[in-house]
N, CA, C and O of each residue as an XYZ file, in Angstrom:
388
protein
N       0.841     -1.170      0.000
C       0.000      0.000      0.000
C       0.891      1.240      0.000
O       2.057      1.222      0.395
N       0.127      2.549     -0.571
C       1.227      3.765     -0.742
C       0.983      4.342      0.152
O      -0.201      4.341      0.491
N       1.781      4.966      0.814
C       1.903      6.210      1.779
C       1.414      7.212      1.048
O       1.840      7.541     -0.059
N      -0.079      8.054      2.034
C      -0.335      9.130      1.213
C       0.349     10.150      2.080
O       0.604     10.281      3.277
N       0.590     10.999      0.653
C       0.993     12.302      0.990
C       0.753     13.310      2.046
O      -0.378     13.792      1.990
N       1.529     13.771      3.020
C       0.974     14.240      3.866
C       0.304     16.257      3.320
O       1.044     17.104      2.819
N      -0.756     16.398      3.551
C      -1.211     18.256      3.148
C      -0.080     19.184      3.408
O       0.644     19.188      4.403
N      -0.029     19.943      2.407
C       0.918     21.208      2.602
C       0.109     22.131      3.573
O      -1.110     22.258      3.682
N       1.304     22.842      4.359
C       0.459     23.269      5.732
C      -0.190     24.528      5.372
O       0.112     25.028      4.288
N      -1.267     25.267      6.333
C      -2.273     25.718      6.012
C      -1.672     26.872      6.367
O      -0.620     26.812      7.004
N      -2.255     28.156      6.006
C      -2.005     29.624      6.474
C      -2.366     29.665      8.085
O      -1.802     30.529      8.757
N      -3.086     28.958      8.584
C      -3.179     28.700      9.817
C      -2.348     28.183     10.602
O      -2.216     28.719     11.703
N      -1.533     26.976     10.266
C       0.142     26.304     10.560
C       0.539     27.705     10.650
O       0.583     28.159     11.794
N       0.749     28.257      9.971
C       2.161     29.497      9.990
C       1.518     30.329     10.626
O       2.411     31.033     11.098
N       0.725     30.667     10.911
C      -0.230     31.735     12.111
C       0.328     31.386     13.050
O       1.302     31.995     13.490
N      -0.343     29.907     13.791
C       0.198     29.719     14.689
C       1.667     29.570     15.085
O       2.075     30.031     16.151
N       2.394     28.979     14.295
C       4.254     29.133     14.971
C       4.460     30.419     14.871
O       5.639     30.667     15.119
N       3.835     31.369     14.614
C       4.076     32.665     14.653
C       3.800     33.219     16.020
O       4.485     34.183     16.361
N       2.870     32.741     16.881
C       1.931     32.987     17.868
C       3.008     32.084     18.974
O       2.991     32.213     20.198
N       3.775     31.305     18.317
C       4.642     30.505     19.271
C       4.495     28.978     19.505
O       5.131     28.518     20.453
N       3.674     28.064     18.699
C       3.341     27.069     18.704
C       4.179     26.108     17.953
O       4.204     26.165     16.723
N       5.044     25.004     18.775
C       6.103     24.446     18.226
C       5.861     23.126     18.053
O       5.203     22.511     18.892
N       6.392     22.486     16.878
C       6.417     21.044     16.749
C       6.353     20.331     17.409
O       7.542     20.190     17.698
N       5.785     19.587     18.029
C       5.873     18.490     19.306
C       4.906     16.884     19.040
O       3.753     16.611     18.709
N       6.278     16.026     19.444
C       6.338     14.883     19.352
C       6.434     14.240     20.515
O       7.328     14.318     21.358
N       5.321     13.508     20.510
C       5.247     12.514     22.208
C       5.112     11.009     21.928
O       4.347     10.253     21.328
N       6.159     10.954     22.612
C       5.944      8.754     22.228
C       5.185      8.861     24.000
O       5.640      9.371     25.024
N       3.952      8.173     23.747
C       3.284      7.760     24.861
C       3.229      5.769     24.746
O       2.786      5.037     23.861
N       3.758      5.525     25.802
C       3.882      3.873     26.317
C       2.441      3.708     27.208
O       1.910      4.246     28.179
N       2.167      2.654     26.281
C       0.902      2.190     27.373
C       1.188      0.594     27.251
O       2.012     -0.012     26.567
N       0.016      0.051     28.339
C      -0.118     -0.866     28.675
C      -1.022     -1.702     27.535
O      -1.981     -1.060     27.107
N      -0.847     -3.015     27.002
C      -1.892     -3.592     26.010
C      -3.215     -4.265     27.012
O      -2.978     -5.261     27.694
N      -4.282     -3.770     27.020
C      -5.647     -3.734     28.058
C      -5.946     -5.647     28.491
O      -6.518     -5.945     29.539
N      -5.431     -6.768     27.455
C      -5.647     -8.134     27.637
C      -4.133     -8.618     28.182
O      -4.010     -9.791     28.537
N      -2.967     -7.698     28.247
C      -1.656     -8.206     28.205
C      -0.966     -7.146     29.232
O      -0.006     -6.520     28.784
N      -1.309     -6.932     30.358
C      -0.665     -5.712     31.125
C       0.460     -5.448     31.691
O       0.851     -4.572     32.463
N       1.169     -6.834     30.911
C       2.554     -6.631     31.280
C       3.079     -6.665     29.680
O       4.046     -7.400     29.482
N       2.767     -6.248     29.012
C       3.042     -5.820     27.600
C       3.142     -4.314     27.298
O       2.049     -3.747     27.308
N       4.179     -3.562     27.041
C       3.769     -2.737     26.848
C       4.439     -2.082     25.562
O       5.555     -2.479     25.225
N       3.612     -0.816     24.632
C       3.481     -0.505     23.323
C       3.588      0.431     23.002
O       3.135      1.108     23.926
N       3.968      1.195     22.101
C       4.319      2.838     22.378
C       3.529      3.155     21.150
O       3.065      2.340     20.353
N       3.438      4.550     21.110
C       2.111      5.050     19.979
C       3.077      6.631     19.751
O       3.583      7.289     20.660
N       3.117      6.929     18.314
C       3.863      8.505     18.413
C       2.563      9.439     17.961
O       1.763      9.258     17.043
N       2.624     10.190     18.655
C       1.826     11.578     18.194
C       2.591     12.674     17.996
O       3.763     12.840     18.335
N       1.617     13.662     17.238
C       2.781     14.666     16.367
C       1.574     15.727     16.019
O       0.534     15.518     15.394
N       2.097     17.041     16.682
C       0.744     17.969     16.089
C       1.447     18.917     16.453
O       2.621     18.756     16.789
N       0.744     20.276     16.449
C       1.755     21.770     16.948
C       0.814     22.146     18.242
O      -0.374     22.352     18.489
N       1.943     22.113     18.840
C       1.217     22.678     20.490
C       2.105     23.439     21.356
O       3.271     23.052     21.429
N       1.748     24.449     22.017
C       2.400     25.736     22.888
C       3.152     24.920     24.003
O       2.468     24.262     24.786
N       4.501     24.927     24.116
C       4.982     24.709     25.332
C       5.008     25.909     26.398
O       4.953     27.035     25.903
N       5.073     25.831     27.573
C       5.418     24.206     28.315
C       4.179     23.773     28.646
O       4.326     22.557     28.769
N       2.902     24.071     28.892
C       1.804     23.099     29.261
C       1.414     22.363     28.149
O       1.058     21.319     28.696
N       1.288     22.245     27.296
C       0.839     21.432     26.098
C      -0.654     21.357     25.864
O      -1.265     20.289     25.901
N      -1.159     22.398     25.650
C      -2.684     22.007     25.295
C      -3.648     20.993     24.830
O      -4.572     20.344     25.321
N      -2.993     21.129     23.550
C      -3.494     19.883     22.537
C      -2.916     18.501     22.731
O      -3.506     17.561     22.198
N      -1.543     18.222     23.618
C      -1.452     17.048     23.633
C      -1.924     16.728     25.046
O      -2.175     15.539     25.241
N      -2.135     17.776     26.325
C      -2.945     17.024     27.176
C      -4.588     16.871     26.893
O      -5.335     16.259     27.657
N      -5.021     17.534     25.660
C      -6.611     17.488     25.451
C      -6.616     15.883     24.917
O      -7.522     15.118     25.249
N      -5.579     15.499     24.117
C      -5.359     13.930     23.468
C      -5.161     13.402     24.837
O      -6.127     12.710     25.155
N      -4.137     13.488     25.886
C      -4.133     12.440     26.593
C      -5.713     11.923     27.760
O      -6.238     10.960     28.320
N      -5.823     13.182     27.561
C      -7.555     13.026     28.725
C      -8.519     12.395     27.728
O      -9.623     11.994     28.096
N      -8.125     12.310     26.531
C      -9.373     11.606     25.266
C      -8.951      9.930     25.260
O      -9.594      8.913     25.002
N      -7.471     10.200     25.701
C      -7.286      8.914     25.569
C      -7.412      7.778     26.722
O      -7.585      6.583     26.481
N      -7.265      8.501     28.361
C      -7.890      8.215     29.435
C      -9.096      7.940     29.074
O      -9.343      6.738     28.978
N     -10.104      8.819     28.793
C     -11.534      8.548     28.743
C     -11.710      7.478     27.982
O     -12.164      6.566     28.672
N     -11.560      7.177     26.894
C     -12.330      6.021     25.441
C     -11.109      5.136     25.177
O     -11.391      4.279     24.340
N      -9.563      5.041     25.707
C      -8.792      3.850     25.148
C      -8.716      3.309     26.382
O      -8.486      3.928     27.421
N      -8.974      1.772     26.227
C      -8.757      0.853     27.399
C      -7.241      0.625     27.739
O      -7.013      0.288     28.901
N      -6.026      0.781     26.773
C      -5.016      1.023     27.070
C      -4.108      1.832     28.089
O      -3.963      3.010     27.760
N      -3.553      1.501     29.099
C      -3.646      2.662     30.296
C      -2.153      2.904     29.771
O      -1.291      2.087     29.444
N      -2.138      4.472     29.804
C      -1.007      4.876     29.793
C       0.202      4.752     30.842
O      -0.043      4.849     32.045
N       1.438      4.547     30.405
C       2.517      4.259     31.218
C       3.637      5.062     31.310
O       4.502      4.770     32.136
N       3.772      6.107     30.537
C       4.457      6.882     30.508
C       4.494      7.764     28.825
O       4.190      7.242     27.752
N       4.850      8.870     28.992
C       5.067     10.113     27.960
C       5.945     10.656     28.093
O       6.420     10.980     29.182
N       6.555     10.987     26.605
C       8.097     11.622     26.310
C       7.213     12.388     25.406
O       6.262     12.028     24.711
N       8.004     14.018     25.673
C       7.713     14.875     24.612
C       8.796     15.591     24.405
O       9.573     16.050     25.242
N       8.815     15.657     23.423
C       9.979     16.637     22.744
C       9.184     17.378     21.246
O       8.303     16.971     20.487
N      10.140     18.844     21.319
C       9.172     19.959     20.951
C      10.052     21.177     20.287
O      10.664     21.986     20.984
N      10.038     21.200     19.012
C      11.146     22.399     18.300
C      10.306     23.450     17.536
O       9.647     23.094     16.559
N      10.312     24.570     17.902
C      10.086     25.820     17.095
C      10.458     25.266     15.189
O      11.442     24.628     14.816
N       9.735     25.591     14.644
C       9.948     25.605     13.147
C      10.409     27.075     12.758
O      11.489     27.395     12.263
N       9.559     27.725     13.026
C       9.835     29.235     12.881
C       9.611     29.958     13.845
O       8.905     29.484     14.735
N      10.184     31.474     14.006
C      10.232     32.148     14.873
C      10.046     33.553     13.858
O      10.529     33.536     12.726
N       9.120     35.055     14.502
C       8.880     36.031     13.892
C      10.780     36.690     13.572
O      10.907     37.505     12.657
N      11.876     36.326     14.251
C      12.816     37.011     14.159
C      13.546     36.470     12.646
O      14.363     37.136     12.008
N      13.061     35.181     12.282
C      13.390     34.626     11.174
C      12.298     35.010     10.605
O      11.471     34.149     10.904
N      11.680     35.996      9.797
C      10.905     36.649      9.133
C      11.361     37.946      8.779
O      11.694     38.698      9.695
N      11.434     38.346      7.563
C      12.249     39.481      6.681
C      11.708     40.124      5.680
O      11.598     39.635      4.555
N      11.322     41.284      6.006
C      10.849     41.917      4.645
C      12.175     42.464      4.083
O      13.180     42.755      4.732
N      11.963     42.558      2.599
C      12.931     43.231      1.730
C      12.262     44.016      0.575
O      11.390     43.556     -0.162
N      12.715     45.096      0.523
C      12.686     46.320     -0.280
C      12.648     46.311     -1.693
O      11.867     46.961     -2.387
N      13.533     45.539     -2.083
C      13.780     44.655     -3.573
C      13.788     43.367     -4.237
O      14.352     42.392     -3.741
N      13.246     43.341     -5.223
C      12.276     41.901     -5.885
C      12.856     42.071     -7.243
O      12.647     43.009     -8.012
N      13.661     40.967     -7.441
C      14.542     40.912     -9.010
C      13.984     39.409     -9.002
O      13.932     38.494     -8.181
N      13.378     39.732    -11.054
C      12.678     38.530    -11.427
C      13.851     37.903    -12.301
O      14.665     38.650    -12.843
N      13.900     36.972    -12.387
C      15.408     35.907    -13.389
C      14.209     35.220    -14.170
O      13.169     34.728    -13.731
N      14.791     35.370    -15.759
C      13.566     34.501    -17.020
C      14.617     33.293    -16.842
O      14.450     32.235    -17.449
């Protein structure tokens, strides 16, 4: 099967890392719900404000509530893509045929 393409990001993506919202990646380890001494890791990946993490604690309380899988631990790690100081207007625009 093919890997689909992931969407080119939205004017909204770049709003927000503008606003300060950085890449963040959490491997969360849980427990398998029939095997509880098994345990399985799951990566998530979305843009969320450090240091409290909004959107990935709104996922982990979704995932308390409705996955029978009990969580066992979370790693997050989290990099700025852009920053407003890496943003540049310039004065002059030369077109090359």
């Amino acid at each position: 099967m093919l890997a689909q393409a992931k969407p080119a990001p939205s004017g909204l993506d770049l709003q927000r890392q503008l606003q300060g919202y950085r890449l963040t990646t959490a491997e969360i380890v849980y427990r398998l719900p029939d095997h509880p001494g098994v345990l399985q890791s799951y990566i998530w990946q979305d843009l969320d404000m450090a240091p409290k993490y909004p959107i990935l604690q709104r996922f982990l309380d979704f995932w308390t509530r409705e996955i029978e899988g009990k969580v066992h631990s979370v790693r997050v790690a989290s990099v700025g893509l852009i920053s407003a100081a890496e943003l540049r207007h310039t004065a002059h625009v030369a077109h090359l045929h």
